[in-house]
N, CA, C and O atoms as a GROMACS GRO file, in nm:
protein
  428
    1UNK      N    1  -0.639   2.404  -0.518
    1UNK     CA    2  -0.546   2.303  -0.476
    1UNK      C    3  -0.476   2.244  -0.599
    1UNK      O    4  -0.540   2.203  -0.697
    2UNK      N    5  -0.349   2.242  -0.591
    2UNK     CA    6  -0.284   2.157  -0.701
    2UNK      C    7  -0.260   2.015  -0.685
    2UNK      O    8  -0.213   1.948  -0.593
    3UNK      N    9  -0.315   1.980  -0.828
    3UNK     CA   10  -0.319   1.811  -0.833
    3UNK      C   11  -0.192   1.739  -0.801
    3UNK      O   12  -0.085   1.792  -0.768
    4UNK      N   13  -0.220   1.600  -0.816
    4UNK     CA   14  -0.033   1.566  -0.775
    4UNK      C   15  -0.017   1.469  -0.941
    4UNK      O   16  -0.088   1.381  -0.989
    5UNK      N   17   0.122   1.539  -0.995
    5UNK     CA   18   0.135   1.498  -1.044
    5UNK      C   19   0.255   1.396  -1.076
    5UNK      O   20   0.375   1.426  -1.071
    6UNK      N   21   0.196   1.258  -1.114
    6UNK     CA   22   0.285   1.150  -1.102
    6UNK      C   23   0.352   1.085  -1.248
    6UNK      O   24   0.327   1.136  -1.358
    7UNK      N   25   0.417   0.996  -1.235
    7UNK     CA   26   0.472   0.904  -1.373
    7UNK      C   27   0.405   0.776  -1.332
    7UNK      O   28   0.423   0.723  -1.223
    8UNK      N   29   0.325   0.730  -1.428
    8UNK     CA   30   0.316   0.604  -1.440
    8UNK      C   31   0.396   0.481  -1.523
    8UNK      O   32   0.390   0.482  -1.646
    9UNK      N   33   0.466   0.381  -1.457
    9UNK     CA   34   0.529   0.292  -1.539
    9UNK      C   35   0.400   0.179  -1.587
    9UNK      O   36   0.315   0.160  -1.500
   10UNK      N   37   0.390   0.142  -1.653
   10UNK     CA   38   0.338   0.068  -1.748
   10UNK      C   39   0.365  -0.083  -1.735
   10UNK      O   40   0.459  -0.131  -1.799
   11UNK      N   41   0.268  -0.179  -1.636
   11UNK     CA   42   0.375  -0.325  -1.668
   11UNK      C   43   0.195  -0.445  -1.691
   11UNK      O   44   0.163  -0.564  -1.687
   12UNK      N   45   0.128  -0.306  -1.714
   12UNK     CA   46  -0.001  -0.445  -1.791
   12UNK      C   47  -0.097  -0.317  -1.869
   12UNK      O   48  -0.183  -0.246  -1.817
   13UNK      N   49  -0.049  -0.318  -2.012
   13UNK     CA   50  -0.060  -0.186  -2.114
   13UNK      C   51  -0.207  -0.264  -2.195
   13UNK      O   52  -0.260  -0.373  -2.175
   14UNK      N   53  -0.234  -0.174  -2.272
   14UNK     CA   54  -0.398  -0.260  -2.304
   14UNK      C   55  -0.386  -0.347  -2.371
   14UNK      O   56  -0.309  -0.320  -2.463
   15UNK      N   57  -0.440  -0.485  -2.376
   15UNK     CA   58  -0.430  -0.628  -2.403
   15UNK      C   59  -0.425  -0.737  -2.348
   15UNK      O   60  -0.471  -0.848  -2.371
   16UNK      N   61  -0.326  -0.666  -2.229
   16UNK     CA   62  -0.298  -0.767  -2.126
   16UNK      C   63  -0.403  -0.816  -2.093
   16UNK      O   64  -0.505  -0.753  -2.065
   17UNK      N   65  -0.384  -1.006  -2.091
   17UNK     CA   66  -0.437  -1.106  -2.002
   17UNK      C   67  -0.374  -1.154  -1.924
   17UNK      O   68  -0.269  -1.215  -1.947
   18UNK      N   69  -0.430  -1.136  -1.800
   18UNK     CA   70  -0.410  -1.117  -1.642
   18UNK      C   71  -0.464  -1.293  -1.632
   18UNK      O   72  -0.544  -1.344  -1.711
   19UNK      N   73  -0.385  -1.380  -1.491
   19UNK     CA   74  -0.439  -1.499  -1.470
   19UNK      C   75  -0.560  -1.527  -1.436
   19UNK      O   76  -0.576  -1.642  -1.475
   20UNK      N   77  -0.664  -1.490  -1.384
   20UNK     CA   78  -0.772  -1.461  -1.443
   20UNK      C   79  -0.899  -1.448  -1.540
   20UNK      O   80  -1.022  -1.448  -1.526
   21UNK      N   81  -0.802  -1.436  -1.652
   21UNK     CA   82  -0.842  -1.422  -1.758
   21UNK      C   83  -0.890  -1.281  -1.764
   21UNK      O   84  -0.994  -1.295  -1.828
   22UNK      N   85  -0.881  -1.164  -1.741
   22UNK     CA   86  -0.917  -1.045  -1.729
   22UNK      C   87  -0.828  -0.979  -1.835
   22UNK      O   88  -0.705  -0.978  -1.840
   23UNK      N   89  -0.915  -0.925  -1.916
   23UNK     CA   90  -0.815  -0.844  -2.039
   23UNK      C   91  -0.827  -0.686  -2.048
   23UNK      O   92  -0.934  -0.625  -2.053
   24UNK      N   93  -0.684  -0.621  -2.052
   24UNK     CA   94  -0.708  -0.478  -2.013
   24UNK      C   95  -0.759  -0.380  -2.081
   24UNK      O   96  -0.649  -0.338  -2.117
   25UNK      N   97  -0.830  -0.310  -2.129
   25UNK     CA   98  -0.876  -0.274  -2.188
   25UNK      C   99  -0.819  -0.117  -2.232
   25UNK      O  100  -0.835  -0.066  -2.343
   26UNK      N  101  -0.760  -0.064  -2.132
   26UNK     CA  102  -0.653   0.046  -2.033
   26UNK      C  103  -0.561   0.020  -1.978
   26UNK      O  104  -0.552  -0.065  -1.890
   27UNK      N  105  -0.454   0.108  -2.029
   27UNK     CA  106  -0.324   0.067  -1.959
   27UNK      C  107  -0.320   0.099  -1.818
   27UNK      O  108  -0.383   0.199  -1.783
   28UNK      N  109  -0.246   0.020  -1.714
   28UNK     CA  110  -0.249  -0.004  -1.603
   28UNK      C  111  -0.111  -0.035  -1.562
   28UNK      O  112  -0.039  -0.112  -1.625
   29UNK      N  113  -0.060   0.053  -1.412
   29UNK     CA  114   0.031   0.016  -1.402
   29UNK      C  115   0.081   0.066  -1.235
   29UNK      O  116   0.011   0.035  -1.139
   30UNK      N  117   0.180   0.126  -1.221
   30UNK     CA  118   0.212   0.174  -1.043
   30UNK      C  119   0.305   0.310  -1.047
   30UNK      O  120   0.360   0.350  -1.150
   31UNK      N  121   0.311   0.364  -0.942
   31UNK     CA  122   0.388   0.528  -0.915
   31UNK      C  123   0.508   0.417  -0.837
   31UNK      O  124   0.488   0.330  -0.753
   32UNK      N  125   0.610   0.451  -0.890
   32UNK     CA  126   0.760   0.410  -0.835
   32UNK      C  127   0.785   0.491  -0.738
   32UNK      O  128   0.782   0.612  -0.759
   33UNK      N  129   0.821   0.432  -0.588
   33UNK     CA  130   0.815   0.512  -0.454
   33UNK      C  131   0.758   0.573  -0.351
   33UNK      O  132   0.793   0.627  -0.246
   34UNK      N  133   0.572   0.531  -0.462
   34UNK     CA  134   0.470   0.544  -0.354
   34UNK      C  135   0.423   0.400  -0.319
   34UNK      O  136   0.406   0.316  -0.407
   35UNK      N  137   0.403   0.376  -0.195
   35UNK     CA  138   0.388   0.250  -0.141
   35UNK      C  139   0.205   0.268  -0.140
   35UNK      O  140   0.148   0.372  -0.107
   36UNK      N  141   0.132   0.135  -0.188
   36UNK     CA  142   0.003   0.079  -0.114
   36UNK      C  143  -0.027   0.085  -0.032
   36UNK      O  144   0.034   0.144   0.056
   37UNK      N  145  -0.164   0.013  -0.011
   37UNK     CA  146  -0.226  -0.062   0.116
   37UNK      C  147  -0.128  -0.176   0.111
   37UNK      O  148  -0.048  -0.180   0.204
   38UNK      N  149  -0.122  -0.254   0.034
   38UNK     CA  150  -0.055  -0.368   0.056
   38UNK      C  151   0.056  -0.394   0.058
   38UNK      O  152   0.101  -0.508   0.074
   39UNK      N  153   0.134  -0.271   0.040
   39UNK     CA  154   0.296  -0.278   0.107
   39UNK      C  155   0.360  -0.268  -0.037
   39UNK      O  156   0.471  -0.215  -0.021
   40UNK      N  157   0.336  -0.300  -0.187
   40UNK     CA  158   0.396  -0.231  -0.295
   40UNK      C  159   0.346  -0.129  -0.372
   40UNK      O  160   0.233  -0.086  -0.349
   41UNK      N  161   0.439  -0.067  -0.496
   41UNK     CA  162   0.406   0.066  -0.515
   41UNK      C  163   0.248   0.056  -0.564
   41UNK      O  164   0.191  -0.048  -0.597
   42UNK      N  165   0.198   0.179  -0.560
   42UNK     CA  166   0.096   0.280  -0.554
   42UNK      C  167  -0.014   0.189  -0.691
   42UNK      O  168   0.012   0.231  -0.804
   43UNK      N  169  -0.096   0.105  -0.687
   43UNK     CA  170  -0.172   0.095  -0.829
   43UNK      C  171  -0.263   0.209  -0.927
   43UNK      O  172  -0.374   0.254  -0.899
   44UNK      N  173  -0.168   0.243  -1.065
   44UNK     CA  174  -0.277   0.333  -1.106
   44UNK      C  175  -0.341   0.302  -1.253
   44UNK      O  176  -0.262   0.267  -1.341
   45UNK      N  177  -0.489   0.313  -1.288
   45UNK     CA  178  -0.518   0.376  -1.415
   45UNK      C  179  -0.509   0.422  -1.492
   45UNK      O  180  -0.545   0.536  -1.463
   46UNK      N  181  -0.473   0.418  -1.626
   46UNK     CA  182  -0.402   0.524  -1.741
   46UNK      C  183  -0.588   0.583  -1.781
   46UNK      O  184  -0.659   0.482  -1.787
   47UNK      N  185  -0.654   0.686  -1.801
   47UNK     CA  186  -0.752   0.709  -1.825
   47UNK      C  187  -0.729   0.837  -1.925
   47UNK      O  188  -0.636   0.917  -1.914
   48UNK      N  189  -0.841   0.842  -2.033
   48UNK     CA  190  -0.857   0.938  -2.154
   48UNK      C  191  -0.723   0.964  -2.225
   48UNK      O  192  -0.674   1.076  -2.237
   49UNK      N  193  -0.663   0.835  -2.277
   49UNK     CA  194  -0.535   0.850  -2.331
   49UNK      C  195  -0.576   0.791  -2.480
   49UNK      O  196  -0.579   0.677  -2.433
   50UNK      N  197  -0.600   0.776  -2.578
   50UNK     CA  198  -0.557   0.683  -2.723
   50UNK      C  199  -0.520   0.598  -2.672
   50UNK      O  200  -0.429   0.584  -2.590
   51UNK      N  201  -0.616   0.506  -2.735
   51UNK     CA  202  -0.606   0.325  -2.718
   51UNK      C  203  -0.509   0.265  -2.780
   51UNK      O  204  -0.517   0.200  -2.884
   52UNK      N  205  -0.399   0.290  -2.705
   52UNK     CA  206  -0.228   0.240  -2.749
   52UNK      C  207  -0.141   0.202  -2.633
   52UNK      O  208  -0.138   0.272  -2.532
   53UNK      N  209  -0.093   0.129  -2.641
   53UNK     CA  210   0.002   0.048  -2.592
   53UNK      C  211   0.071   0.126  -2.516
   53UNK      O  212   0.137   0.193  -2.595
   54UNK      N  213   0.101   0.166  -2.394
   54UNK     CA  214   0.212   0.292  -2.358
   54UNK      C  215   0.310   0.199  -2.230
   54UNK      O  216   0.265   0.093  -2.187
   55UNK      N  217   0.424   0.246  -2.189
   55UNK     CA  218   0.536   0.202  -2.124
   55UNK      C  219   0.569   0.257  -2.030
   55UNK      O  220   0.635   0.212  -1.936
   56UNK      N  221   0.518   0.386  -2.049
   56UNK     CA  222   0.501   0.520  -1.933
   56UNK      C  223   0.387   0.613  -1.930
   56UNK      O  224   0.297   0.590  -2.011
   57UNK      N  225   0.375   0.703  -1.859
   57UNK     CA  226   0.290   0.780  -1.856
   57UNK      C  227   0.305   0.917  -1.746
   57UNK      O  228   0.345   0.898  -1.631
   58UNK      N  229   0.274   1.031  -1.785
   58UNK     CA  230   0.310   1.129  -1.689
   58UNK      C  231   0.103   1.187  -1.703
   58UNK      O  232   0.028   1.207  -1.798
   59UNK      N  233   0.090   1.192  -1.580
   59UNK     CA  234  -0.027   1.273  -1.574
   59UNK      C  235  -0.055   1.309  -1.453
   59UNK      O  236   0.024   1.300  -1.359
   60UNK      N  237  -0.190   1.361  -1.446
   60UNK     CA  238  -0.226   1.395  -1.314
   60UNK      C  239  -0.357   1.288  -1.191
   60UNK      O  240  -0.468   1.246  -1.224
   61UNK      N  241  -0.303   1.275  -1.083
   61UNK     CA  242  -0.402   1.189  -1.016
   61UNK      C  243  -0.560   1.266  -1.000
   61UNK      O  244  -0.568   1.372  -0.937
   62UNK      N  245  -0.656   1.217  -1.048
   62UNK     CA  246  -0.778   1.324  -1.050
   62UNK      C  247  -0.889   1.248  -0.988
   62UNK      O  248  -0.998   1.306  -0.987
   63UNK      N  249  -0.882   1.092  -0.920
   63UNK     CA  250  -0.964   1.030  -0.837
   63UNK      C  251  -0.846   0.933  -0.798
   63UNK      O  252  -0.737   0.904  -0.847
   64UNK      N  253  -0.938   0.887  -0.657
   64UNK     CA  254  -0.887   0.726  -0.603
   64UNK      C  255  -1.010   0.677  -0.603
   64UNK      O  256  -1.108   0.742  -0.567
   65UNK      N  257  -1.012   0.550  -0.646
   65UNK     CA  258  -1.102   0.385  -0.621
   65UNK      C  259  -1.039   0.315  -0.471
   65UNK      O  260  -0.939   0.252  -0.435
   66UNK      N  261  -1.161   0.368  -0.415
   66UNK     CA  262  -1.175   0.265  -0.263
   66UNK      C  263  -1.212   0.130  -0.249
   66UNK      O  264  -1.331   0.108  -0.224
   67UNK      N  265  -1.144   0.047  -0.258
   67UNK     CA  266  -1.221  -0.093  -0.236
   67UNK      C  267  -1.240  -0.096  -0.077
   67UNK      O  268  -1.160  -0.098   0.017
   68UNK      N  269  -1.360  -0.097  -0.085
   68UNK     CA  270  -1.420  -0.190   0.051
   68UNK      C  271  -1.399  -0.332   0.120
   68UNK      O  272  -1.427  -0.383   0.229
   69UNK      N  273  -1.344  -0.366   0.020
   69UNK     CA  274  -1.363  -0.541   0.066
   69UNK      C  275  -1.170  -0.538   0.050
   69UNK      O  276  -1.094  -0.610   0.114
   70UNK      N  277  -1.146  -0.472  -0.013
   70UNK     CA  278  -0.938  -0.468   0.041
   70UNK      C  279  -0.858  -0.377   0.031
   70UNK      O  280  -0.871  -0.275  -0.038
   71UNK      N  281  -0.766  -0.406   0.100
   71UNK     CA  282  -0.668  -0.315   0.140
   71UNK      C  283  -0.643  -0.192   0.042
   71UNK      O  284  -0.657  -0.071   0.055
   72UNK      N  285  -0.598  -0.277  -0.063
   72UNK     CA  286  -0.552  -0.144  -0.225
   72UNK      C  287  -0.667  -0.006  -0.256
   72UNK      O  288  -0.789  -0.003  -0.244
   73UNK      N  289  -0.603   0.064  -0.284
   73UNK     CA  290  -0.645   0.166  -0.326
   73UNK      C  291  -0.601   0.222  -0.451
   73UNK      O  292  -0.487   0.267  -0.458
   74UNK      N  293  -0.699   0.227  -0.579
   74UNK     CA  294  -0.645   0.261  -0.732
   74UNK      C  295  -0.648   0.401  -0.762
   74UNK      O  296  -0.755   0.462  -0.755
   75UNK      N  297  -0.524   0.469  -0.800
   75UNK     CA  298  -0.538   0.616  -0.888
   75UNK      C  299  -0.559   0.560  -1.005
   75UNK      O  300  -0.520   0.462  -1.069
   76UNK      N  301  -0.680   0.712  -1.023
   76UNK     CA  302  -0.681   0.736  -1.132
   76UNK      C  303  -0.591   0.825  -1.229
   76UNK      O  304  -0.595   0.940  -1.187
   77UNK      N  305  -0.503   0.814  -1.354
   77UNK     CA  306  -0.430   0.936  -1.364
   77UNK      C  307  -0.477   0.940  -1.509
   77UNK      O  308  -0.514   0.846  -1.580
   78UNK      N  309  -0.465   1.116  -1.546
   78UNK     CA  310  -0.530   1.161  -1.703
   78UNK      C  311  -0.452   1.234  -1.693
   78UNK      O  312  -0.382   1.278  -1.600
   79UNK      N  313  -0.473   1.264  -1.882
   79UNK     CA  314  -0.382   1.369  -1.876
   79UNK      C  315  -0.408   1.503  -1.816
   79UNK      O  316  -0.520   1.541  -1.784
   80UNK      N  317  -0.275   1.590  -1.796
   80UNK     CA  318  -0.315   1.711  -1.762
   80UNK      C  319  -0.388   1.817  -1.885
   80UNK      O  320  -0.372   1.835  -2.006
   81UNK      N  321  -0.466   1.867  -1.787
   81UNK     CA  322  -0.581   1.949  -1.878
   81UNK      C  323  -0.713   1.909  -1.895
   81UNK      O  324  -0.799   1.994  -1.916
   82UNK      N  325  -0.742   1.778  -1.887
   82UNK     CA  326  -0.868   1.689  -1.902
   82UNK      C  327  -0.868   1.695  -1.777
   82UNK      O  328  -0.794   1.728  -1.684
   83UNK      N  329  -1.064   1.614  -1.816
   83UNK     CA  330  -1.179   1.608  -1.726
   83UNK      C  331  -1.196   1.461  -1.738
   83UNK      O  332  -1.167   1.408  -1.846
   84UNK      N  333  -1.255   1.368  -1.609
   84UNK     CA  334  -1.338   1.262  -1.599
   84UNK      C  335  -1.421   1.289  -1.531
   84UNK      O  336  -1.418   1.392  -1.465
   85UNK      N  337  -1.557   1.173  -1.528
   85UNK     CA  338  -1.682   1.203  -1.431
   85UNK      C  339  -1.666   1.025  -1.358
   85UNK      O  340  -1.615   0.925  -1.408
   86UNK      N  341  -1.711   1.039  -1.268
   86UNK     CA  342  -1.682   0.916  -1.208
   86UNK      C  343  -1.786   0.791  -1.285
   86UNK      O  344  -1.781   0.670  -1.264
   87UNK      N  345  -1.873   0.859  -1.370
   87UNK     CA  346  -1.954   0.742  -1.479
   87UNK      C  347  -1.850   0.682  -1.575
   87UNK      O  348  -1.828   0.564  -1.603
   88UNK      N  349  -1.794   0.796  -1.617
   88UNK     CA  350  -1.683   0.767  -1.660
   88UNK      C  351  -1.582   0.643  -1.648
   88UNK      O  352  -1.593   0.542  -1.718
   89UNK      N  353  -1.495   0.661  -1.562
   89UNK     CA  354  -1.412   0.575  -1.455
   89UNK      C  355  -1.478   0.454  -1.402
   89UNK      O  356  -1.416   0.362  -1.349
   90UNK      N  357  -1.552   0.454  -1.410
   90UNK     CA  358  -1.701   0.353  -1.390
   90UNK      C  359  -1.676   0.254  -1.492
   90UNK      O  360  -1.616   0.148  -1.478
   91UNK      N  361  -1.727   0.299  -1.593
   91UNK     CA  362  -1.680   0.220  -1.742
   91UNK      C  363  -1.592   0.156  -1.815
   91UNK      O  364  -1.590   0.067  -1.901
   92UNK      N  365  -1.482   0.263  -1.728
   92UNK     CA  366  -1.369   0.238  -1.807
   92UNK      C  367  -1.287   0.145  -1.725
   92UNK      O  368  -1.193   0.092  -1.783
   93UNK      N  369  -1.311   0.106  -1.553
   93UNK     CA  370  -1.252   0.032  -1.513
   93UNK      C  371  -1.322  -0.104  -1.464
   93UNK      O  372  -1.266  -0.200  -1.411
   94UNK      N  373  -1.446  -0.091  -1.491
   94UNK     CA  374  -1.542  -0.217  -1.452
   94UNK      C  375  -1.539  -0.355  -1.472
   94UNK      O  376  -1.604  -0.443  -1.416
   95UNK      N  377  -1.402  -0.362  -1.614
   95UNK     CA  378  -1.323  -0.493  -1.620
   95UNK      C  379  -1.312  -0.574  -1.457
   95UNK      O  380  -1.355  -0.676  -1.403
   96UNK      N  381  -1.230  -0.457  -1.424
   96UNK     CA  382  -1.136  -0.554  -1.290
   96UNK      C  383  -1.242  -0.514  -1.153
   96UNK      O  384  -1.276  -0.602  -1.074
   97UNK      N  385  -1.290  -0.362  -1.137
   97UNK     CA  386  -1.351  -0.346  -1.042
   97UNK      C  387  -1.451  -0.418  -0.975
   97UNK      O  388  -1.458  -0.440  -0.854
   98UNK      N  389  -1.549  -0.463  -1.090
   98UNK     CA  390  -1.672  -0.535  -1.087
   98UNK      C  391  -1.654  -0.656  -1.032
   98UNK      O  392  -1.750  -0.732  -1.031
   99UNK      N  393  -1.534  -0.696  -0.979
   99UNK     CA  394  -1.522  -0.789  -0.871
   99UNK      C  395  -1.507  -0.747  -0.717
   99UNK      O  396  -1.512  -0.824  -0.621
  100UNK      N  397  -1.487  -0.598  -0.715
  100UNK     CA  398  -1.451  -0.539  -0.554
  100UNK      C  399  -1.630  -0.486  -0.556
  100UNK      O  400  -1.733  -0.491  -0.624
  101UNK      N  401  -1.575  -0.434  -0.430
  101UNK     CA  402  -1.699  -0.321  -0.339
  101UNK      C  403  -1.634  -0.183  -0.353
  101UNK      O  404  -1.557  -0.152  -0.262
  102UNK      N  405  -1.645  -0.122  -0.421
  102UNK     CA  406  -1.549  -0.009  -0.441
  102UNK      C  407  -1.641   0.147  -0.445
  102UNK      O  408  -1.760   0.160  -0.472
  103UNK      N  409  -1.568   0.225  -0.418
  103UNK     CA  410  -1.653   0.376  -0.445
  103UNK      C  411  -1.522   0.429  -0.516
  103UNK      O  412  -1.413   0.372  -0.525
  104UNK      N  413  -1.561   0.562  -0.568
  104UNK     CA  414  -1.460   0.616  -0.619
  104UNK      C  415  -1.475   0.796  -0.564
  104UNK      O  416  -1.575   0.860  -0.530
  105UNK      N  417  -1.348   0.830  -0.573
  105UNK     CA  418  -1.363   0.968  -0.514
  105UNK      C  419  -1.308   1.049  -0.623
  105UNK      O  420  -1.215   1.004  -0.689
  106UNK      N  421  -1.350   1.146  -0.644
  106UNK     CA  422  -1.282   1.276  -0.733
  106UNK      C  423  -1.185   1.315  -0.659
  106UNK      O  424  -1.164   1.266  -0.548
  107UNK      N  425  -1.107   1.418  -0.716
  107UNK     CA  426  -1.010   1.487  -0.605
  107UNK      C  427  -1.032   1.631  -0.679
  107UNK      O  428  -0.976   1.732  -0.634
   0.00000   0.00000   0.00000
């Protein structure tokens, strides 16, 4: 099966403090034209990239994060050619997750 591959725009890149107080550790951002659970575009993960600042991103979606407790649903996107393990993704998103009920799926 071929992965889907998307662009990520970039509008909370690593540093960002979120109201909250939640600081990103990974750039984070949305697929322009794919709609949510919650009615705006698509939320995704920048994962196994160099810890740098990015504005965009082209990769491939290689899991979704299910929250249980809401609507949204998070891609994960890496680059093409790489591997994650969901311990992985675990780690790397447990900033923000570790407030949901979430599972995560490979694809």
């Amino acid at each position: 099966m071929e992965k889907l591959k998307v662009k990520v725009t970039v509008d909370r890149p690593i540093g960002y403090l979120d109201s909250f107080n939640n600081r990103y550790p990974v750039n984070y951002g949305y697929i322009e034209g794919v709609r949510g659970g919650d009615g705006e575009e698509q939320d995704a993960y920048i994962l196994n990239v160099p810890a740098k600042k990015l504005d965009t991103f082209i990769g491939i979606v290689t899991a979704v994060i299910h929250r249980n407790d809401d609507i949204e649903t998070k891609w994960i996107v890496i680059p093409e050619g790489s591997t994650i393990s969901v311990d992985e993704i675990t780690k790397q998103t447990y900033f923000i997750e570790q407030h949901f009920d979430s599972h995560i799926e490979l694809l």
